[in-house]
C-alpha positions, 0 to 999 in steps of 0.5 A, spaced: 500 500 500 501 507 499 501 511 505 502 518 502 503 520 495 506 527 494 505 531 487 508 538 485 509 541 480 513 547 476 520 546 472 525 550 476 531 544 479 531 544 486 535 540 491 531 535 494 534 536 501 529 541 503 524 537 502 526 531 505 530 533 511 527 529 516 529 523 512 536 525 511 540 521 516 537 515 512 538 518 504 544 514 501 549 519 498 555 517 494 562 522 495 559 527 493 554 529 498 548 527 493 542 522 494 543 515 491 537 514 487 536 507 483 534 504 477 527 504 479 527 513 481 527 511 488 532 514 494 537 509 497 535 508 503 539 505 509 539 498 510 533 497 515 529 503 513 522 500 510 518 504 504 521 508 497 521 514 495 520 515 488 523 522 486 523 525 478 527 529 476 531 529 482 536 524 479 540 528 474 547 527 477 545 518 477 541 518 470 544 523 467 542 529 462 535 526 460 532 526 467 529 532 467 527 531 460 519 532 459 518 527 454 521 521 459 516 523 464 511 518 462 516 513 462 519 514 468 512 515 471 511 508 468 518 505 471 515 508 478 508 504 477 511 497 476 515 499 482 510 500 486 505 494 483 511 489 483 508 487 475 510 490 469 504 494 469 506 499 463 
């Protein structure tokens, strides 16, 4: 199940810090201070740490130039269903 969805919208980069902070002693970050964020746009959390947290756009340092692209947005959302259905829903 899904406790809490969080939808926001604009298109100016921000870091997801300020948006987290209460779940940054959990946030796996590589040797440069930022977010580790896997394949699925979910936040690496620590060992133990249970639930995701699916980000977009926020994975450009990972998923490289096209990660803020508009026209991946529905392929992303699509990766992040399939994560959360657990089947290849899209």
């Amino acid at each position: 199940t899904t406790d809490a969805v969080v939808l926001a919208t604009g298109y100016r980069e921000r870091p997801v810090d300020t948006l987290l902070a209460a779940l940054d002693p959990y946030i796996v970050r590589d040797d440069s201070g930022r977010p580790q964020i896997d394949e699925a746009q979910r936040l690496v959390l620590a060992p133990g740490i249970g639930g995701s947290v699916f980000v977009q756009n926020a994975e450009r340092h990972t998923h490289g130039v096209g990660a803020p692209d508009l026209g991946l947005a529905a392929w992303r959302s699509a990766v992040i269903i399939n994560a959360l259905t657990g089947k290849e829903t899209y």
